[in-house]
TORKOL-4160 file (C-alpha; in steps of 0.2 Angstrom, whole numbers, padded with zeros to 4 digits, m for minus):
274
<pt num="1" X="m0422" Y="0910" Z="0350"/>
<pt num="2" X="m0408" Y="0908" Z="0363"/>
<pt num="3" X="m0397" Y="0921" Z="0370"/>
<pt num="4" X="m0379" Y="0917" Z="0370"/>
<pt num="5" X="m0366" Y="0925" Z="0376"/>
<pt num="6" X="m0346" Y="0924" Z="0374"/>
<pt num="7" X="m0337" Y="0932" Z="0389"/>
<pt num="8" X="m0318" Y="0940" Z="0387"/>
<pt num="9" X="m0312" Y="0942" Z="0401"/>
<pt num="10" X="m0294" Y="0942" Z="0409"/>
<pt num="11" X="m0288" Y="0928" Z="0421"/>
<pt num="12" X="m0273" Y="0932" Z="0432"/>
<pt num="13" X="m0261" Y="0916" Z="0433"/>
<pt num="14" X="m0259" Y="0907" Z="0445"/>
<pt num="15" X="m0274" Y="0916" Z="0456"/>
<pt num="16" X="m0286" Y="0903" Z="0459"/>
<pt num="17" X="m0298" Y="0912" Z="0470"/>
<pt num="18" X="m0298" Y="0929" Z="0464"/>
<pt num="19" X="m0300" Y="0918" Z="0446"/>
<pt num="20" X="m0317" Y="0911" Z="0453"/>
<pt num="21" X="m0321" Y="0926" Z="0458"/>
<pt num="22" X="m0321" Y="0938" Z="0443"/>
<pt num="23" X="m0328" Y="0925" Z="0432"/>
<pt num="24" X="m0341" Y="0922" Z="0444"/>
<pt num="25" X="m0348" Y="0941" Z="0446"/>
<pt num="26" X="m0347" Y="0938" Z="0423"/>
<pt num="27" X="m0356" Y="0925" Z="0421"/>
<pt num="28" X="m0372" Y="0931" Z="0436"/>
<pt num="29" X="m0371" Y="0949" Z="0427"/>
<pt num="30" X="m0374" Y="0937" Z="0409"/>
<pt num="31" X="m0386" Y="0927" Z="0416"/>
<pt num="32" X="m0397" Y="0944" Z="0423"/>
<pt num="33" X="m0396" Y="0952" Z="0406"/>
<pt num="34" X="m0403" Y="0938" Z="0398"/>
<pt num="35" X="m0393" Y="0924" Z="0391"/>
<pt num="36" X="m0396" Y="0908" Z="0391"/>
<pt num="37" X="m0380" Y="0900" Z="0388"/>
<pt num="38" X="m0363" Y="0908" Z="0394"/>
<pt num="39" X="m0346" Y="0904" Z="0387"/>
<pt num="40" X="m0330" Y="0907" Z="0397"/>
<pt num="41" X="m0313" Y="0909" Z="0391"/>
<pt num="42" X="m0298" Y="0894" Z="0391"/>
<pt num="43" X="m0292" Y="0891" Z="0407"/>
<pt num="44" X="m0303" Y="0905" Z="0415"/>
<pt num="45" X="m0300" Y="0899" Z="0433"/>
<pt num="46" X="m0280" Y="0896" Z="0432"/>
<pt num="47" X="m0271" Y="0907" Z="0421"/>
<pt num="48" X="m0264" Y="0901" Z="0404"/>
<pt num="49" X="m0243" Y="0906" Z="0402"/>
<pt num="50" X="m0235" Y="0891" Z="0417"/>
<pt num="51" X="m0219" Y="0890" Z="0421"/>
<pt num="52" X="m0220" Y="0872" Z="0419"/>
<pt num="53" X="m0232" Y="0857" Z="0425"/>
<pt num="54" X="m0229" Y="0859" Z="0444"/>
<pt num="55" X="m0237" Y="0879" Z="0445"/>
<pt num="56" X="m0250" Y="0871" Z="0433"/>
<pt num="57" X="m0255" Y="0858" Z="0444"/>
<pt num="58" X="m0254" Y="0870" Z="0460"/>
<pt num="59" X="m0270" Y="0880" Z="0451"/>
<pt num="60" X="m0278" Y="0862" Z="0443"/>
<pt num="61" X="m0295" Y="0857" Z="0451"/>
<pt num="62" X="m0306" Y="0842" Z="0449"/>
<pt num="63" X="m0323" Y="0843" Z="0440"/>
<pt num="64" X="m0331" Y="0842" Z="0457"/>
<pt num="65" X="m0323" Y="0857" Z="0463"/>
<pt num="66" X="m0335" Y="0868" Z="0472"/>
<pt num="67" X="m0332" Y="0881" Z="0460"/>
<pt num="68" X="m0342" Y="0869" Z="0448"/>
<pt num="69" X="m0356" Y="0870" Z="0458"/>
<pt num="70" X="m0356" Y="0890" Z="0460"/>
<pt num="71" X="m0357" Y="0888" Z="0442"/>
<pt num="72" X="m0372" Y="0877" Z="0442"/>
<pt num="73" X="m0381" Y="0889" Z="0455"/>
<pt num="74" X="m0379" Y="0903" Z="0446"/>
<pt num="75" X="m0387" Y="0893" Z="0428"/>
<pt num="76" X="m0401" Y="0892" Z="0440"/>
<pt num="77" X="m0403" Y="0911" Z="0442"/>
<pt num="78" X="m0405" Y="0910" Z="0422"/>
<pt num="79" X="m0421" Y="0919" Z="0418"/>
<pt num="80" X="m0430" Y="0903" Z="0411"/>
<pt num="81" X="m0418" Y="0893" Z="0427"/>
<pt num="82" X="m0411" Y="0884" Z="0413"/>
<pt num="83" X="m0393" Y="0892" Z="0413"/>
<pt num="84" X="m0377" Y="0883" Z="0404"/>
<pt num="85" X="m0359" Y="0888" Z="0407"/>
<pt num="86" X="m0347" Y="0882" Z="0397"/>
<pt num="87" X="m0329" Y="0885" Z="0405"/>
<pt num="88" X="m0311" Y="0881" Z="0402"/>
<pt num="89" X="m0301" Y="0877" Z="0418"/>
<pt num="90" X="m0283" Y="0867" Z="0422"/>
<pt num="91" X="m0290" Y="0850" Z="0429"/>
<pt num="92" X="m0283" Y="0839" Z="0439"/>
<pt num="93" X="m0285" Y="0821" Z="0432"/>
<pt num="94" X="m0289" Y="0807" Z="0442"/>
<pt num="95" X="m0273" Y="0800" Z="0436"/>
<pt num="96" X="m0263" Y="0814" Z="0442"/>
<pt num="97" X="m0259" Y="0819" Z="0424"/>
<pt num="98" X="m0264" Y="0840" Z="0422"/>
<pt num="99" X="m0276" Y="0845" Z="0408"/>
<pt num="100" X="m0283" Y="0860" Z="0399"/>
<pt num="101" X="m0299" Y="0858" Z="0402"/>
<pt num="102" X="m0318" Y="0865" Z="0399"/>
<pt num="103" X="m0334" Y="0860" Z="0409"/>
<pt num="104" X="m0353" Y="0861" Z="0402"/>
<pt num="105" X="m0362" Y="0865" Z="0418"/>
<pt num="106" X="m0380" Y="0867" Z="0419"/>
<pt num="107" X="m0392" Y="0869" Z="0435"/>
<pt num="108" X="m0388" Y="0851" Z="0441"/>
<pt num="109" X="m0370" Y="0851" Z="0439"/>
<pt num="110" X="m0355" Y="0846" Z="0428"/>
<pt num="111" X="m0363" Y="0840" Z="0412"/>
<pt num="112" X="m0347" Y="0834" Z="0403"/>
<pt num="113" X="m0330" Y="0839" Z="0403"/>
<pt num="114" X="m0316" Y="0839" Z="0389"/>
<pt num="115" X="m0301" Y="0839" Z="0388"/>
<pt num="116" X="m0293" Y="0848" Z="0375"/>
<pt num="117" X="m0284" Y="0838" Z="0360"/>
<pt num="118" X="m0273" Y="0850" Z="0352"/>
<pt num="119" X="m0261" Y="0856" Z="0361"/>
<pt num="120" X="m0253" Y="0874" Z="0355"/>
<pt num="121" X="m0236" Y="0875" Z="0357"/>
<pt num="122" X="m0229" Y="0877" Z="0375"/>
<pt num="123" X="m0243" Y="0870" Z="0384"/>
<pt num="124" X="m0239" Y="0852" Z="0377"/>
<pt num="125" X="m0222" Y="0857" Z="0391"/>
<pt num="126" X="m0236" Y="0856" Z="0403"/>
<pt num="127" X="m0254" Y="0846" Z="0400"/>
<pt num="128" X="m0256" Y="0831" Z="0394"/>
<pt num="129" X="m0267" Y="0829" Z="0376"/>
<pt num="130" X="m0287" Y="0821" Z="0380"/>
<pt num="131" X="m0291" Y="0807" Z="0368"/>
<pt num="132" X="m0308" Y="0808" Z="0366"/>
<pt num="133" X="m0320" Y="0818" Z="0353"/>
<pt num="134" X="m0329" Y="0834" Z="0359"/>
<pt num="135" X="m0344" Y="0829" Z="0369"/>
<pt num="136" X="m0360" Y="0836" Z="0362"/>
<pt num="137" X="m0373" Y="0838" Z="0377"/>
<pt num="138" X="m0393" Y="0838" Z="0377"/>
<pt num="139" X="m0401" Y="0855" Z="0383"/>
<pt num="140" X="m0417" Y="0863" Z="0385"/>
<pt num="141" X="m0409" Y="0874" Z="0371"/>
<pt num="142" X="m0403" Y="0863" Z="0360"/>
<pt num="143" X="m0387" Y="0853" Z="0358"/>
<pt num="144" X="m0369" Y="0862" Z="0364"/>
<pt num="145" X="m0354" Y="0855" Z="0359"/>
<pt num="146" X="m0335" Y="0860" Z="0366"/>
<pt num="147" X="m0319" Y="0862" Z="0360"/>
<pt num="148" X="m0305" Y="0872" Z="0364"/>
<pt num="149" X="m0295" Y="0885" Z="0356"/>
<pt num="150" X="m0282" Y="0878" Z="0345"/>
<pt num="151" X="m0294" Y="0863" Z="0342"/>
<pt num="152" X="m0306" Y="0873" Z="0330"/>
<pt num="153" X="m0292" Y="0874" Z="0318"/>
<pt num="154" X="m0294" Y="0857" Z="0313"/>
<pt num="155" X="m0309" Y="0855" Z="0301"/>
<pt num="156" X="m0310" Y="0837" Z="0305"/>
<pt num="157" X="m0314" Y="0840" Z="0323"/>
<pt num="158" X="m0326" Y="0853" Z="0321"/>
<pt num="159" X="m0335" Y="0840" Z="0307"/>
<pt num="160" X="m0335" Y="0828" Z="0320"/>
<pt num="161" X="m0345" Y="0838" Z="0333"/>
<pt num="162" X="m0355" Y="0844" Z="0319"/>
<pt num="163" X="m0358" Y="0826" Z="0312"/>
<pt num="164" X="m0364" Y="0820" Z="0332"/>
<pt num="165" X="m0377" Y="0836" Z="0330"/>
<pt num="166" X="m0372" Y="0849" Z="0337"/>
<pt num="167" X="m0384" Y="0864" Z="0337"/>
<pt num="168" X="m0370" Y="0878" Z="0344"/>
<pt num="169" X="m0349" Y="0874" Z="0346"/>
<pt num="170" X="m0343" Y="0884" Z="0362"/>
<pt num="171" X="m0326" Y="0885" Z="0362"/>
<pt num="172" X="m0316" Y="0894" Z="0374"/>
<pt num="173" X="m0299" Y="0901" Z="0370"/>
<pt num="174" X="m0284" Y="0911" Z="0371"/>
<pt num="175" X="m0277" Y="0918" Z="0357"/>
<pt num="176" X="m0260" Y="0926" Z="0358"/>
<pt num="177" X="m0259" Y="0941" Z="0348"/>
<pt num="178" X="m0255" Y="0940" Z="0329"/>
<pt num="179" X="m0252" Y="0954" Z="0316"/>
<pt num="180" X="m0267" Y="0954" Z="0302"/>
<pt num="181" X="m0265" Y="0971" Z="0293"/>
<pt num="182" X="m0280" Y="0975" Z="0286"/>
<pt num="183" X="m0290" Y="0957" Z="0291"/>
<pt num="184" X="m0298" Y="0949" Z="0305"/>
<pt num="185" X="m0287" Y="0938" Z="0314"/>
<pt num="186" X="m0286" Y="0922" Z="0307"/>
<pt num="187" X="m0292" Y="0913" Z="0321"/>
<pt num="188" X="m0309" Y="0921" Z="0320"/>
<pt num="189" X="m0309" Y="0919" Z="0300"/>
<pt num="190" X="m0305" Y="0901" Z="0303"/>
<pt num="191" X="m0322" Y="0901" Z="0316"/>
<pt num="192" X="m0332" Y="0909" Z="0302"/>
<pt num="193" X="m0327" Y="0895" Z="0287"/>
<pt num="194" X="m0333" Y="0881" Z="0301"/>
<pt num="195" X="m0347" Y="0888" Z="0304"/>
<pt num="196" X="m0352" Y="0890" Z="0287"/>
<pt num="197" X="m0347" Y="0873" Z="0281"/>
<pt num="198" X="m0355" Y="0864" Z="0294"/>
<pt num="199" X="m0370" Y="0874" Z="0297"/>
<pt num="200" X="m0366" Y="0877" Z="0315"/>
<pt num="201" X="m0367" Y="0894" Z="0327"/>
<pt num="202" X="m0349" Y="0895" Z="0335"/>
<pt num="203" X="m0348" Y="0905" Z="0352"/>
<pt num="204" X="m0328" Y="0908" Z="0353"/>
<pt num="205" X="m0323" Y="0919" Z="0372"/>
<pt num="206" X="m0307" Y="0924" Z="0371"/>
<pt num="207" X="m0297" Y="0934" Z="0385"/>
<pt num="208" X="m0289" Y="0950" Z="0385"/>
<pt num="209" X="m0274" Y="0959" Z="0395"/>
<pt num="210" X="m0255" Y="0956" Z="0398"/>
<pt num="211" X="m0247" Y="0940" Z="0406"/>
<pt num="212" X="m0229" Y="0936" Z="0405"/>
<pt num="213" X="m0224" Y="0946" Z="0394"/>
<pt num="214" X="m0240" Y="0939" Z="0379"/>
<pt num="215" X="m0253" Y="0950" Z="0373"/>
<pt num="216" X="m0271" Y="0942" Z="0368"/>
<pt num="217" X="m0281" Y="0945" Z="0352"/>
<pt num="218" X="m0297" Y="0950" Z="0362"/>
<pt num="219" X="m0306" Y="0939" Z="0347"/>
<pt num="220" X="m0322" Y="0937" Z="0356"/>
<pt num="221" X="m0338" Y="0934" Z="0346"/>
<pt num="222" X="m0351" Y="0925" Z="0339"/>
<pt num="223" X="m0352" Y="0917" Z="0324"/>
<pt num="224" X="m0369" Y="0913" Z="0312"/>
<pt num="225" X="m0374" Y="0897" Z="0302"/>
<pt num="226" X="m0370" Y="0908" Z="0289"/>
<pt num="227" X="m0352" Y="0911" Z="0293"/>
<pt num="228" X="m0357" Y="0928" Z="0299"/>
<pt num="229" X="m0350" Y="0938" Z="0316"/>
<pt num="230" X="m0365" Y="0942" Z="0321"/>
<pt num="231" X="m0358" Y="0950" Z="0338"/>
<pt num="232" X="m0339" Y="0954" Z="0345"/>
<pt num="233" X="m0332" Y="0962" Z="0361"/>
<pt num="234" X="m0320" Y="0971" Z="0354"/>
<pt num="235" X="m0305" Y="0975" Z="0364"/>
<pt num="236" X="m0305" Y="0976" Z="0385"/>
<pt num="237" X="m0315" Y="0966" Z="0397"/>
<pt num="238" X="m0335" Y="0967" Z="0386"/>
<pt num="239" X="m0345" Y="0951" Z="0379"/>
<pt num="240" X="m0353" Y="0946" Z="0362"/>
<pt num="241" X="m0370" Y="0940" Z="0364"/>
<pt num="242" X="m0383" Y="0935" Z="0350"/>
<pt num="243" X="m0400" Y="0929" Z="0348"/>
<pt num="244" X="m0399" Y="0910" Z="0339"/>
<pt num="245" X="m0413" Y="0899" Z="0333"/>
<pt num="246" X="m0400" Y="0883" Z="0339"/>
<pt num="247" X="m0414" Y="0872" Z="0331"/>
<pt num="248" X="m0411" Y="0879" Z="0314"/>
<pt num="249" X="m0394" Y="0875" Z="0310"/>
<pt num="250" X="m0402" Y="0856" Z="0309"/>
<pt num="251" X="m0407" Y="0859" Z="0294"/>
<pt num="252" X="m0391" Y="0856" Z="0284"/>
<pt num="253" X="m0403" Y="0859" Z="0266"/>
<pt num="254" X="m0394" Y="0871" Z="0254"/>
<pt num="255" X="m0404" Y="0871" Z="0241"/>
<pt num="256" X="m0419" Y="0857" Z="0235"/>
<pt num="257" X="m0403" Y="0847" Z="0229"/>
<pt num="258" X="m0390" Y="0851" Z="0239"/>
<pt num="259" X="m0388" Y="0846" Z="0257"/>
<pt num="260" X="m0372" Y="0849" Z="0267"/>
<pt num="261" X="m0371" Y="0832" Z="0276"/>
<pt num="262" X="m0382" Y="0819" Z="0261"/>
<pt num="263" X="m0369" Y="0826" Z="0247"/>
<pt num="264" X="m0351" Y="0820" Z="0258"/>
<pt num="265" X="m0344" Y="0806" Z="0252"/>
<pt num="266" X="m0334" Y="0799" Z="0266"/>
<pt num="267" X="m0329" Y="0781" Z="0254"/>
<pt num="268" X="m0316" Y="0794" Z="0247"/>
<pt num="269" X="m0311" Y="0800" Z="0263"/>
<pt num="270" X="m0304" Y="0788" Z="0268"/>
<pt num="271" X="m0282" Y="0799" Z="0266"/>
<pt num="272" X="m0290" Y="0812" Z="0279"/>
<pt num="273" X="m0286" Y="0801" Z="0294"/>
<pt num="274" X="m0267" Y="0795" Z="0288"/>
């Protein structure tokens, strides 16, 4: 079993080193109760409502930041030493083009970084769209893939990472607020149908708190093969951690003659891309 836990926490815009801070002191106090691989919200280290590109870009930092390698340290303090973070931050590309961003960090440093295809709204004023699929990285725990936030509610993408074998979908987000009388928000309801049609833990950390004027959902949780939330924060700073078998969900059987992935038939599907 691996321990996994999603952070909420609540990044101040535009404070970079305060930022690192707070999710620094999260993630060691994770890593010392136990888990294994630790999730951190969208654009942790910047701050998520700019006023535009420039105050984006004044926060934006490259992968080799030495953030990223306080990051890597503290995977090392991981009780078996073989911590993973996966974290959204604004990145500065090498193009000079600003991007909403997460890095899979283990002990030896950046693992893989993406940069977030679906942009929600606003923030296409102010990054520029990636235009490559979620990276899927080899651990001692099993496969992690990432997306970001709005990226989850396309079932294509998620199929993608789950298609490149993905053990675990990480996602960091930050879900404005949204009125649900008497359901879930739908972003966690749309979590739960990917993880059940694809076989696939999902890890979500969301943020909490106020910023220019939006409020969050505070939708943290975890997610089961079985399209279960097995564990949520609730509202306020708090974490959702779960116990997964990550192996597991490779087995995509759903009954002796049913099996998730042998039973698509992908010469029909061909419409889904136009």
């Amino acid at each position: 079993m691996t321990t996994v836990t999603a952070l909420q926490l609540a990044p101040v815009v535009g404070d970079l080193a305060g930022n690192r801070e707070r999710a620094a002191a999260a993630i060691a106090d994770a890593f010392s109760s136990g888990a294994s691989i630790v999730v951190v919200p969208e654009l942790a280290t910047s701050g998520y409502v700019f006023r535009d590109r420039e105050e984006a870009r004044s926060v934006s930092v490259r992968p080799d930041h030495e953030l990223f390698a306080e990051w890597a340290s503290l995977a090392r303090s991981a009780r078996d030493g073989l911590g993973v973070v996966v974290g959204g931050f604004s990145e500065l590309g090498d193009d000079g083009a600003v991007y909403n961003s997460a890095a899979v960090v283990d002990g030896s440093g950046v693992r893989a970084v993406y940069r977030k295809v679906h942009l929600w709204d606003r923030e296409k004023e102010v990054f520029t769209p990636g235009d490559a699929a979620p990276p899927v990285v080899e651990t001692p725990h099993g496969r992690v893939g990432v997306m970001i936030c709005y990226d989850l509610e396309f079932p294509e993408w998620t199929r993608l990472a789950a298609l490149a074998g993905a053990d675990l979908l990480a996602v960091p987000t930050n879900w404005p607020q949204t009125e649900h009388p008497g359901e879930r928000p739908a972003e966690q309801r749309i979590a739960v149908a990917a993880a059940l049609v694809n076989r696939m833990p999902i890890a979500f950390a969301d943020r909490y708190g106020h910023e220019r004027g939006v409020e969050w959902t505070e939708g943290t949780a975890i997610v089961s093969p079985a399209g279960v939330i097995v564990s949520e924060s609730g509202p306020g700073a708090g974490r959702a951690t779960a116990d997964l078998d990550l192996l597991a969900s490779r087995d995509k059987r759903l009954s002796d003659l049913a099996h998730l992935f042998e039973d698509r038939r992908p010469d029909l599907y061909g419409g889904i891309a136009q």
